[in-house]
Every structure is written in structure tokens, then in C-alpha cells.
C-alpha positions, -999 to 999 in steps of 0.1 A, spaced: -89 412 223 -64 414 245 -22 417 240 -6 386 247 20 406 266 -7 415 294 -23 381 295 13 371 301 15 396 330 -11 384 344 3 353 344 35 365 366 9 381 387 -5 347 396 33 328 397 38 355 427 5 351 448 -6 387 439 -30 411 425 -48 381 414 -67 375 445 -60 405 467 -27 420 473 2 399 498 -23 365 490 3 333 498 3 308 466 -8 282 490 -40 300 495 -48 302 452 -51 266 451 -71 234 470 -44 215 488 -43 188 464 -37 205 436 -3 208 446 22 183 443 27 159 467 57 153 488 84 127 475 71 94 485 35 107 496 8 82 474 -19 105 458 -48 101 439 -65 121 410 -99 142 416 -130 127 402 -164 138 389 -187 109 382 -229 115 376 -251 127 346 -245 164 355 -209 175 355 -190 211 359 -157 220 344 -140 252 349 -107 262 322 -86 289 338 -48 300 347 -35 281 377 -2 282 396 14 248 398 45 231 416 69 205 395 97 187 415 95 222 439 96 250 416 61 269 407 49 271 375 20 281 354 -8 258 337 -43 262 318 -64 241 342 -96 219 346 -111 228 379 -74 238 389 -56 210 385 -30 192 356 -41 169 350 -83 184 355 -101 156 373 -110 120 363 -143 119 348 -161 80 354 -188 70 336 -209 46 329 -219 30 297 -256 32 291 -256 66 306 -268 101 294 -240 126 305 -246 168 306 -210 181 311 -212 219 313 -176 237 303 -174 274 315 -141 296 299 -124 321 325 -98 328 300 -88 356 284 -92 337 250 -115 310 234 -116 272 249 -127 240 238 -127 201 251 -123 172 227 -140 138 242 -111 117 231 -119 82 216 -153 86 228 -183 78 198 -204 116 206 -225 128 176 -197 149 153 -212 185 168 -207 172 208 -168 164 191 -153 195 202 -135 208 175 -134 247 169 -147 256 130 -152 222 127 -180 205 149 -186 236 169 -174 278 174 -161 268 206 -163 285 239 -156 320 242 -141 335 273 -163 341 297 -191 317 284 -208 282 290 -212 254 270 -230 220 280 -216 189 261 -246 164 261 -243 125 245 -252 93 255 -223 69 267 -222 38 242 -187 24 248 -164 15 280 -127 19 282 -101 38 291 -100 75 274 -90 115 279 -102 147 275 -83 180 261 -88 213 246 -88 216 208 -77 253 211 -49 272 205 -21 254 228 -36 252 259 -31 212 258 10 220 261 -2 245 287 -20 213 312 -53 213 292 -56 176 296 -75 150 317 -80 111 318 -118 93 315 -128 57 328 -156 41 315 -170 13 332 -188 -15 314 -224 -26 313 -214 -62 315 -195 -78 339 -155 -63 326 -137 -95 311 -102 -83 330 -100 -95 362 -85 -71 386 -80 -63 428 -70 -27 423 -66 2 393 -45 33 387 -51 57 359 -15 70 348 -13 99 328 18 108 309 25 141 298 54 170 293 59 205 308 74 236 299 80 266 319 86 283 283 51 295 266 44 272 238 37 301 214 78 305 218 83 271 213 65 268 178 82 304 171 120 293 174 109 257 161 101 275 128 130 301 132 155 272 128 153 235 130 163 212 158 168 243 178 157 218 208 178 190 196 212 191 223 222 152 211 234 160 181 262 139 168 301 151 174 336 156 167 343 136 196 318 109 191 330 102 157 366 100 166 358 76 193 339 54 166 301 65 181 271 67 158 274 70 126 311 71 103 320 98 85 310 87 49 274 87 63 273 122 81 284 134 50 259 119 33 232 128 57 247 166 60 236 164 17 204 154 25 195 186 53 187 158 78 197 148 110 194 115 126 193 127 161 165 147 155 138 127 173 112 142 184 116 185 177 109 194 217 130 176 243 141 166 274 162 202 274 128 225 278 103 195 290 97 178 325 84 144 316 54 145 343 31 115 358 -1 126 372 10 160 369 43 152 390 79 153 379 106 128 389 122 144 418 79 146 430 76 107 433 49 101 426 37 64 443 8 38 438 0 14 461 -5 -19 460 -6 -47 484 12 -76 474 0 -101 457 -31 -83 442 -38 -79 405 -32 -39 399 -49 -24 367 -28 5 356 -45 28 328 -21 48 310 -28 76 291 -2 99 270 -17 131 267 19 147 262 22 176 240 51 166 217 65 134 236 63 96 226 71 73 260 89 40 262 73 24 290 85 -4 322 86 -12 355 116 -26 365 112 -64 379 75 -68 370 63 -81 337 32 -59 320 -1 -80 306 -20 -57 280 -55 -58 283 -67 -30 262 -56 -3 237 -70 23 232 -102 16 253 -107 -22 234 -101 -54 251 -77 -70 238 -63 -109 239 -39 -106 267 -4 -106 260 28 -105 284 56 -78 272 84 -58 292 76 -31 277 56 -9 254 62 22 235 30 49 240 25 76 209 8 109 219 -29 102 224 -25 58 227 -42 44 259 -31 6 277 -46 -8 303 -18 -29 315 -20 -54 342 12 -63 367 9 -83 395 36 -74 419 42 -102 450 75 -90 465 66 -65 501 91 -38 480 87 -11 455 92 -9 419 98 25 396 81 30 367 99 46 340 84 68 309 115 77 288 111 100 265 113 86 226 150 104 222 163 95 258 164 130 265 144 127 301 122 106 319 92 106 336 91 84 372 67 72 398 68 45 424 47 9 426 44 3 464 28 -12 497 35 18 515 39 55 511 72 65 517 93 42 499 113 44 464 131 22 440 164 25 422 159 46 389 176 31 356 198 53 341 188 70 304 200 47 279 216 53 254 202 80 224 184 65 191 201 75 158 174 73 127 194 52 98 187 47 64 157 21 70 139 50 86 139 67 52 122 37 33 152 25 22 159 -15 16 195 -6 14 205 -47 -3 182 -37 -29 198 2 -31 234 -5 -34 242 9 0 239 46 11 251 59 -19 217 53 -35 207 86 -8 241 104 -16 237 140 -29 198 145 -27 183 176 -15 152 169 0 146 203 6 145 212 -29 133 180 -44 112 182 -81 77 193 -74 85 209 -40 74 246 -38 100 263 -16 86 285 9 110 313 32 136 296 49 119 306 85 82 302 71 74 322 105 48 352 83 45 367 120 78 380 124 88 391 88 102 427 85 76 452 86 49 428 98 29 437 127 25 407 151 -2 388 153 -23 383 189 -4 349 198 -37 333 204 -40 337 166 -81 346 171 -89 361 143 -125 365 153 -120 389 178 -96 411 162 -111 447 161 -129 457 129 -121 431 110 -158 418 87 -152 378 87 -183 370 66 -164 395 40 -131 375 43 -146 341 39 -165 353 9 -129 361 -10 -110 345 -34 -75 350 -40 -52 340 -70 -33 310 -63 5 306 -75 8 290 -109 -4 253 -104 -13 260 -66 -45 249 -55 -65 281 -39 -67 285 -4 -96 272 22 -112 305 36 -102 312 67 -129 317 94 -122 317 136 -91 306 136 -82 296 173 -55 266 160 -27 285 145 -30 272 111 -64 248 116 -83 275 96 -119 281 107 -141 253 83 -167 261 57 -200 246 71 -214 246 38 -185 232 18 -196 212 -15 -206 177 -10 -178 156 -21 -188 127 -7 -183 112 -46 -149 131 -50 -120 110 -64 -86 108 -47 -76 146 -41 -44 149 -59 -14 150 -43 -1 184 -35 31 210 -48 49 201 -9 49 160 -8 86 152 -5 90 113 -18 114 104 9 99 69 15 102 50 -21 95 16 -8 76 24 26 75 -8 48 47 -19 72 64 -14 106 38 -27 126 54 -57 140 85 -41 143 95 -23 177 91 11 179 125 33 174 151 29 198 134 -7 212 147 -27 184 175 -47 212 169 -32 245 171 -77 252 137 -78 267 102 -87 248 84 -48 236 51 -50 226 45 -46 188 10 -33 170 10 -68 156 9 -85 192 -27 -69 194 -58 -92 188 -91 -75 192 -111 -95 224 -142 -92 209 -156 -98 172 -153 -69 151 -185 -50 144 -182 -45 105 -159 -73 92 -168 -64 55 -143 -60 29 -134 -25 21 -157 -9 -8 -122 15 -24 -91 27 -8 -73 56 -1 -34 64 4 -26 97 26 11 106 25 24 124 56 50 152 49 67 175 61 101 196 63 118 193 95 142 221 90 118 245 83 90 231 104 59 229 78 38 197 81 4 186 62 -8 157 48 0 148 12 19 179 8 -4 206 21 -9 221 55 -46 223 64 -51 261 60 -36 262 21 -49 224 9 -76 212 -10 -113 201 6 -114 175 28 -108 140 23 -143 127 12 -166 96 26 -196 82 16 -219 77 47 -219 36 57 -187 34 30 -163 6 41 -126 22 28 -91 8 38 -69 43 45 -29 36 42 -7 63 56 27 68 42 49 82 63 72 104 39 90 123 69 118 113 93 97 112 124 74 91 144 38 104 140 7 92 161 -24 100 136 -57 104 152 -88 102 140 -120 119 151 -153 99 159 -142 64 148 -126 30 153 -105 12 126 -94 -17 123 -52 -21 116 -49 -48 91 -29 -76 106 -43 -105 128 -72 -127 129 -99 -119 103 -131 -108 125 -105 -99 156 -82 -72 142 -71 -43 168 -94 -18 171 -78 17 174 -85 56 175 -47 69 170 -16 49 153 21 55 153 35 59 120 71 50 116 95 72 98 99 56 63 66 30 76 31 28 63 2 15 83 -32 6 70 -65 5 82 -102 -1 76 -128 20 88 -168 25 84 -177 61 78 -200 77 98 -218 108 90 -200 143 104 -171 159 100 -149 144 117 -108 157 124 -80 138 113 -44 150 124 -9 142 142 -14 140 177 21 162 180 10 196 192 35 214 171 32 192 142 -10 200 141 -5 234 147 17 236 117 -6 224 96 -6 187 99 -48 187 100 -76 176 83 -110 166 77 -132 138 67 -161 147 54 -190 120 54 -220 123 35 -255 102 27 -241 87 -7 -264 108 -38 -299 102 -36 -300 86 0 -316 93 30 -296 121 51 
């Protein structure tokens, strides 16, 4: 395998046009002309692949953002890769070929595929090793409005990412003149490997909105009594959302504010815009100034239209969002970043060439006591929190204050790719075959196999069945910061509470069409998410994915209600593999249907879902947050003496 260090030169090689393709080669010449960015007003469209056979290529690409060149991982050579249309009823063959220097992989986001066409390395499939072709095949049995991304090491921070419109077999129940696919996403011209490094080497190392001396003298944020009390607790309520607006360009279509991106529209026409967030790291507040947005659909589902001003997008959430603009002028539309630290920006207009005024950043979200699942009339004020060390709470197992194994003294580095399978003389059927001995009252460690996701260990194929397994039991790592979690979900999401315009809420969402299993659920299931923000470890129920217990167990058919807890101070969008569910609010027989949810910070969220037979990921849809653990599996079996 090769060094990190010389894939990285190799990278420079192809930021300066050379050695790449022939010595003194121009950039221009590396890449089809629209690939590159377009000029500031200049409308552009995304590439698109439609048909039963389809080719993707993953490789290293130069890119420009806002006029400065930069690097990406690539579909076919652009960020994002090409829109892929289909059509439902269809059989589709889409054949993936690796020209990196390390293993690849596409996940067919939202999309129903059988669990091995799911795309997820040591889980559904090995995944694609460099230099090597693999053909996705599944039938197409749903419409909507979806994405594709690698599963693989951190190539989706690295442009890894493309949108998907299905059309309907029946006649589509929105009515519409004209459609724009819009997808969201952040860029870093520093590798993500060094981003998850420094983000375990200290916390909030991205966070520049910290509170100050200043601020508090001039009466900002919060008084002194509470930063004290906060300051006890190792937390800090400006810490948002771990990488920012101070090493990210918030991009639209692959474009970056100062890149314009533009839509056109003629007035008066209906205008379907799908949006898609397939940021890394970033939840976006959306708008477009002097237009009211009609959802249609979330997350590929129609759903009972309803008129907002705006809506908050988690990492992974589609909308399909209809605005009718009359006025012969343009309109900006803004995706701010969760924290306010950035934006991202396009133009609505009739013609190329024109701009709108772009709103200032308001003004920064502080996290407060409600965010910690605290009722604070019931708990006496914030001295219920005072003095509690979260950090070191009963039951929590401390791990080294940096928690980064790769750079303590006298280790040798690890390859950054983390590929254990192609390390040199290294017997992987040995490994898997060994036990260790756990810490007093630890549970043993998975076996490790190809492990291409940081801490996603490689999965045991042949685990047990434990399809009948109780509730696993919580883990040594759950911190309890959420006593009396709250269902958030017709609150607005952080920040939003009074921006003085209506912001779509999960509650606002009624399902179009009858649900397809409206039985009761058969058990249920709590899942805590945890984590430690200051030293960057995050799992569910207290264990990261490569140290935890089996997987969360399903019966094939089983109807279960899952409720996540969310025991951390942050926002995270969970995603799960291969299914629907239904959230729990709304008409009975019409609730939202749904593939990822935002969890607030000190929230809970449930849902019902029907278990179908694979095994199936389930994990944050936060980059960083995944790849430090925050993964897992469902594993659905034929219940005991069943049919497979």
C-alpha cells in the first residue's frame, strides 16, 4: 500500500497541471470544460447519466472554488459526479471503476436495493479496490429525490458525492413548469485525515465563536454565573457543529459564494427545486429572500403541502420545495451554515447575469440549558447543572485525553487510509480469529476485518443470529446528560426558534400517501446517542462501533418503534440503511416517511419501522462523528424456525 505522503504528492502534482498528464500540461486541459466552475452570474447545469447501463469513474480531480484551485475525489470528474435519472419500474446496471490509490465504495442513498447492492464496505460488500470494477445491479421500486456517496474512508468530505432523481410511474402528484436539483455541501482545502486528527487532539479546535471577555462585559450571551457553570461542566455552548465556517466553503452545486451560481426561471412558472445536503459535517438553514417555499417531499415522499420561509436541512435530508417567483428580478438563496459561521449562495433568475442582495450572517446560536434536557422550572434553575463533570460521570470509562492511538509516543503511524487489508504481511483471517481480554466489566471487542472507515471495523459475516436478542445493555461510555429528553420535533431546529418568519418543523410533515404498514409496533427499542465533545469519541449507547457489542437485533417482518435519545450537546442527523420509518406524530395511516432524522441536543425522536432482512447500517450522517465511531448495524433475521 502506498504512504499517504506520496499519494499526497501526487496530489500537488495534479493542483500544478504536471507530471500527471505529461510535463508543462495547463489545468484547463485536465478537466472537461464544465467541470470547472462557472463565471459569477453564468447559469449552469449538472451532468447527467440516465439508461439501464451506467459508468462511473472515482479518481483525483483538480477543482476551482470562488477562483482558487483545489483538489477533490470525483465521479466522472466532477463535485458534485453527475445526476443519475431514473425511472421507477426500471432495472439499472451501474458499473463503478476505482482509479485511486486506495479502496472505494458508493452508497445508493434512500434508495430500497437488496442489503448486498447497499454499498457498505465489511458490511454489505468488500468494496472496490483500486484499480477494479464493480457493477451495482437492482430494480428501481420507488421515485423521489435521492444521492449517492462513497462509504469509504473520507472521500465524501473529499467531493465523493452526487444527487439522483427518480421519476414516477404514475402521473407525479406535484405540479411543476420547471426543476432544479440543489446540492449542498462543504469544502476544505485541508485533508480530512487532518481534520479528524486535530479534532481529536483537542476539542473545538475549529470553533472561532467562542464566547468573550468583551462579550460578557457588553451584556452578550450568556452572564457570568452561567459560563461558570458551563466552564464546570467541560462544555461549551458555542460549540455547534465541530468543523466550521473557518476551514469550510459552504458550496452549491459544487460552487462557492463569490462562484454565483444561478437558476433560471421565467416568471411566473412553478420551479421545483430538489435539495440535497450531502455536506460532510454541515447542517443548513435554508431561504430565499422574498419568495415563500411549498414542501412537497422529504426525503423522496410526497408529502401534504405546506408553505414555510424556511427550513433547516441535516446532513443526508432531501426537500423538494416548490417557489413560484412572478417579479422579472432575481432572488438569492441562502444555505447558512447551523453555527452562522458561513454561507453557501446561488441566484434564482430570468436571466444569466444578474444577482440579488445577500443577507448578512446572523447572529451565532448559543446551546442553553434546554439543549441538555433540562426543564429548568422543574430543576430549580442552573444550579441543578452546577458542578457536574460530565467527563468523568459514574459509569464513564476515561479513555487518554487525546484518544488519537495514531500518534502516541513510540507509535508508528498508521497508513491514513486506515486499510488494514493491504498492509504488508499482515494474516487477517488470523486476526479476526483472536480474542483479547477485555478491561474488567468491558464488553470484548468486534474483530476487526478491512477496515476502510477509520473506526467502522470490517463486519463478521457469520456473526451469531440474534435476531431473538434482548435489549443490548447499555455500555461503560453513555454519559446521562439528557434526564428528561423532550420530543423536539415540532420545535424549530437550533438557532430558528425567532428568526419572525414561519420554519418548517418535522411535525408540519403529513405523509401524501397512506402508509404501507400501519400496524402497531410488535416491542420497542431505546438507542442513546453519546458522545464526548472534548475528546471527540462518539457511539451509540456508549460504545463506538469498533469496541461495542453485536449489532442491534431484528426479527425479519418485526414491526418495532426505535426512540433515539440524544445524550450529547449536538444536533445529529441519524441514517438508516435500507428502510423507511415512520416518525410518530401526525395522522394515523399518514405519518412522515423518512430515511435520516435530526436529533436535537437534549431531544429524542421516535420512530416505527418494518425490518427487512440484511444488514443494514445505522449511523450519524456527520462524517467525523461516524468515523469516530458513531456506527452501527441492524441485523435482520427470519424469526427461529421460519422460512429464510
Amino acid at each position: 500500500m502506498r504512504r499517504r505522503r506520496d499519494i499526497d504528492l501526487d496530489r500537488r502534482k495534479v493542483l500544478k497541471g504536471t507530471a500527471v498528464l505529461g510535463g508543462g500540461a495547463a489545468l484547463s486541459a485536465l478537466l472537461p470544460a464544465w467541470a470547472w466552475s462557472a463565471s459569477p452570474g453564468v447559469a449552469s447545469t449538472l451532468p447527467t447519466l440516465s439508461g439501464e447501463e451506467i459508468k462511473l469513474t472515482i479518481g483525483h480531480t483538480p477543482i476551482s472554488i470562488d477562483g482558487k484551485r483545489s483538489h477533490a475525489v470525483t465521479i466522472n470528474g466532477t463535485v458534485p459526479g453527475p445526476l443519475i435519472r431514473l425511472k421507477e419500474g426500471q432495472n439499472v446496471r451501474i458499473a463503478v471503476t476505482n482509479t485511486l490509490d486506495e479502496d472505494t465504495s458508493i452508497h445508493w442513498h434512500g434508495l430500497l436495493v437488496p442489503f448486498q447492492m447497499d454499498g457498505v464496505p465489511g458490511v454489505s460488500f468488500p468494496g472496490i479496490k483500486p484499480g477494479e470494477t464493480f457493477v451495482y445491479e437492482f430494480p428501481v421500486i420507488q421515485s423521489g429525490t435521492y444521492w449517492y456517496h462513497s462509504h469509504s474512508s473520507l472521500q465524501e468530505a473529499e467531493g465523493h458525492y452526487a444527487p439522483i432523481v427518480i421519476e414516477p410511474a404514475k402521473p407525479d402528484p406535484v405540479a411543476y413548469d420547471r426543476e432544479h436539483v440543489i446540492v449542498l455541501s462543504d469544502h476544505s482545502e485541508m485533508h480530512p485525515h487532518l481534520i479528524f486528527k486535530r479534532l481529536k487532539q483537542m476539542g473545538g479546535v475549529f470553533n472561532y465563536q467562542r464566547q468573550t471577555l468583551a462579550g460578557l462585559l457588553a451584556g452578550k450571551d450568556q452572564t457570568l454565573q452561567e459560563r461558570i457553570e458551563w466552564a464546570k461542566m467541560l462544555m461549551d455552548p458555542t460549540d455547534i457543529s465541530d468543523v466550521t465556517g473557518a476551514v469550510m466553503t459552504f458550496l452549491v452545486n459544487g460552487h462557492g459564494p463569490k462562484d454565483n451560481w444561478t437558476a433560471l426561471f421565467t416568471p411566473g412558472e412553478r420551479v421545483r427545486l430538489r435539495f440535497v445536503n450531502a455536506a460532510a459535517q454541515m447542517i443548513f438553514n435554508v431561504r430565499i429572500p422574498g419568495l415563500k417555499l411549498t414542501v412537497v417531499a422529504a426525503d423522496g415522499q410526497n408529502v401534504r403541502p405546506v408553505e414555510v420561509d424556511e427550513f433547516q436541512i441535516g446532513n443526508a435530508e432531501t426537500y423538494d420545495i416548490i417557489v413560484q417567483p412572478t417579479e422579472d428580478r432575481a432572488y438569492t438563496l441562502v444555505s447558512e451554515a447551523i453555527d452562522r459561521s458561513g454561507m453557501g449562495r446561488a441566484t434564482l433568475a430570468p436571466r444569466p447575469g444578474m444577482s440579488a442582495p445577500v443577507p448578512p450572517l446572523r447572529e451565532r446560536p448559543i446551546l442553553t440549558m434546554k439543549d441538555m434536557g433540562m426543564d429548568m422550572s422543574a430543576h430549580g434553575g442552573h444550579g441543578a447543572m452546577a458542578g457536574m463533570d460530565h467527563a468523568n460521570m459514574p459509569g464513564m470509562t476515561p479513555a487518554p485525553a487525546a484518544a488519537d492511538h495514531a500518534n502516541m509516543p513510540g507509535m508508528t503511524p498508521a497508513p491514513a487510509a486506515a486499510d488494514h487489508a493491504n498492509m504488508p504481511g499482515m494474516d487477517h483471517a488470523a486476526m479476526t480469529a483472536m480474542s483479547t481480554s477485555p478491561p474488567p466489566g468491558m464488553a470484548p471487542p468486534r474483530a476487526r476485518g478491512s477496515d476502510v472507515m477509520g473506526d467502522m471495523a470490517g463486519m463478521d459475516m457469520n456473526m451469531l443470529d440474534w435476531s431473538k436478542a434482548p435489549q443490548i445493555k447499555k455500555g461503560p461510555g453513555v454519559q446521562m446528560i439528557s434526564p428528561m429528553p423532550m420530543d423536539r420535533t415540532g420545535e424549530a431546529g437550533l438557532g430558528l426558534e425567532s428568526v419572525g418568519h414561519r420554519v418548517l418543523v418535522y411535525k408540519d410533515l403529513v405523509a401524501l400517501e397512506p402508509n404501507p404498514d400501519p400496524r402497531a409496533p410488535e416491542r420497542a427499542v431505546e438507542i442513546r446517542l453519546t458522545g464526548n465533545m472534548e475528546r471527540f469519541m462518539w457511539g451509540f449507547d456508549g460504545w463506538k462501533f469498533s469496541e461495542g457489542p453485536p449489532p442491534y437485533s431484528f426479527r425479519t417482518g418485526e414491526r418495532v418503534r426505535i426512540t433515539l435519545v440524544n445524550d450529547s450537546m449536538m444536533t445529529h442527523p441519524i441514517h438508516l440503511h435500507g428502510h423507511f420509518f415512520e416518525l410518530v406524530h401526525g395522522p394515523v395511516g399518514h405519518l412522515p416517511r423518512k430515511h435520516t432524522v435530526n436529533v436535537a441536543p437534549g431531544g429524542k425522536v421516535s420512530f416505527d419501522i418494518t425490518a427487512e432482512a440484511g444488514d443494514w447500517a445505522f449511523h450519524c450522517h456527520m462524517l467525523y462523528h461516524m468515523h469516530a465511531g458513531m456506527f452501527q448495524v441492524f441485523k435482520v433475521r427470519p424469526m427461529q424456525g421460519a422460512a429464510a
